[in-house]
N, C-alpha and C positions, 0 to 999 in steps of 0.2 A: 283677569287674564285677557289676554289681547285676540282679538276675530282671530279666528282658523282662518287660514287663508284657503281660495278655492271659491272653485264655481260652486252655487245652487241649483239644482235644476228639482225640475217634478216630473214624474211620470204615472198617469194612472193606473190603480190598481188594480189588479184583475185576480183572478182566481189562484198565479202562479206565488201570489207572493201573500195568499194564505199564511203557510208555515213562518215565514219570516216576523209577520204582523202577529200571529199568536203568540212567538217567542217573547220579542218586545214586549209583549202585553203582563206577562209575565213576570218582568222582569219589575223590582222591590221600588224603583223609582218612577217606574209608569203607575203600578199596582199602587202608588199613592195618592195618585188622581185621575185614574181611571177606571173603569168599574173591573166585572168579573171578567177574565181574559174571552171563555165560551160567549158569554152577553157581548160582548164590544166585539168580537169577533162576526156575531151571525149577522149586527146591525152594516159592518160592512163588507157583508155579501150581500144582505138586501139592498146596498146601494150599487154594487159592480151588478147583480141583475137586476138594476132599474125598478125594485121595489119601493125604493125610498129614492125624494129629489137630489138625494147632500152630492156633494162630486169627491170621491177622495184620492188621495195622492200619497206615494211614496217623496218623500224628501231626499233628493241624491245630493253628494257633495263629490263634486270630481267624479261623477257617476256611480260613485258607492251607495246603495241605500245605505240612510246611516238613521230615518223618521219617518212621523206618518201627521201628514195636512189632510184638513177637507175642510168644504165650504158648503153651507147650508142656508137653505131660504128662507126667510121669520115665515112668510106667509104659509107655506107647508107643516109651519109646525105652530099652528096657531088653533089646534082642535082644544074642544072645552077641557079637557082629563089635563095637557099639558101646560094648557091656561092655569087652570087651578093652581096646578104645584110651582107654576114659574111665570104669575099675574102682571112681570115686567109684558112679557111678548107681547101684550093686547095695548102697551102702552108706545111701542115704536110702529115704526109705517112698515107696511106689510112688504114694499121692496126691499127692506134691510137684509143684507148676508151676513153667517155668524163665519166664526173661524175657529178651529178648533186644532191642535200640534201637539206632538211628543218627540221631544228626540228618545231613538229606541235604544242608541249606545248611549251610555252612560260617562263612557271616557270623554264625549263631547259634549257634554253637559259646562255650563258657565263658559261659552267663550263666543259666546256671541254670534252663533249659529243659530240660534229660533230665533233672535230681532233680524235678522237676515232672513231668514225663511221667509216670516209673514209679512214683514217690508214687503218682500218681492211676491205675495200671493198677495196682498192689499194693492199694488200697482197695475197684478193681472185683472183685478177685480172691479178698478178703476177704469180702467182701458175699456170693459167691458159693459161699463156705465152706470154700474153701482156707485150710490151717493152716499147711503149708510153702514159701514162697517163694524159691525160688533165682535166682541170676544170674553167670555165670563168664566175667567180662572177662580179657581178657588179661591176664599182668602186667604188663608192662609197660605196656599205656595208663593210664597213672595220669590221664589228668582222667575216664574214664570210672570206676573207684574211685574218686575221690573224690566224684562223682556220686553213686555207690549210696550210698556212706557216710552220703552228707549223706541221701538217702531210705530211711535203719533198714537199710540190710546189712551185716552183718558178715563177715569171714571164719569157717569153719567150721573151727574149731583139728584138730578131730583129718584135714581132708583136705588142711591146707596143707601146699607142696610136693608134692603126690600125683602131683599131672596137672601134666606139663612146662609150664610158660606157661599155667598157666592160675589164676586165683587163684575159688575156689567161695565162696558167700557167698549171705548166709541175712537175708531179712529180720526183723529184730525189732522191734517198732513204739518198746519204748523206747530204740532208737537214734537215733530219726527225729529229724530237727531240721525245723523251719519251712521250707518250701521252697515 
């Protein structure tokens, strides 16, 4: 299908748009790579009260929330417990940011709205002076890989296979295609 036409914007998350992010979470196509709706819920309110580093964001299109972006610090998440279970983190540089998305409507699902999203939160994050961009979708969700691919990530050859189910991948801008 051809890009949704329409702006992208973000706006951070705050307490009001709880309900909205529980629903999403809910919902059969998030619920397939996302965890428990109450779990992925309380981790972001511990980031809107600064419990946790990650920054999260609604995803608007024409000012519709229609998702949910955030970005997180490898360094923040480099304790021995989360080492253990994801032994890539101890292998990139502690500045590295991850990136993490859902679109929560499902109507807008395949049309080229997440390679648009994180295109334009990997620019903010360049802007911002970040030189390592990571993002580690399941493998098996291939539209979401093919997403990143189309906005410059690669897989990282020496960590593929590493982490069960989990494919890691690395932005490089000249992979990026027009999105």
């Amino acid at each position: 299908m051809p890009n949704e036409a329409g702006q992208i914007g973000f706006t951070p998350v705050t307490a009001g748009h709880y309900p909205l992010l529980l629903d999403w979470l809910h919902r059969p196509h998030v619920r397939d790579w996302w965890g428990e709706p109450e779990t992925e819920l309380g981790h972001i309110r511990a980031m809107v009260e600064g419990r946790d580093t990650t920054r999260p964001f609604i995803i608007e299109l024409d000012g519709r929330p229609i998702g949910y972006i955030q970005y997180w610090f490898l360094a923040d998440n480099k304790d021995p417990e989360l080492v253990e279970a994801s032994p890539w983190l101890a292998e990139l540089p502690d500045d590295a940011v991850g990136v993490d998305l859902t679109i929560g409507e499902a109507g807008l699902l395949s049309r080229g709205i997440g390679s648009r999203a994180v295109s334009q939160m990997v620019r903010r994050l360049l802007e911002q002076g970040h030189a390592t961009i990571l993002i580690d979708p399941d493998i098996e969700n291939h539209r979401a890989v093919q997403a990143y691919r189309k906005a410059g990530f690669q897989p990282v050859p020496h960590l593929e296979g590493r982490t069960k189910g989990v494919l890691i991948m690395q932005y490089d801008k000249k992979n990026e295609t027009n999105t």
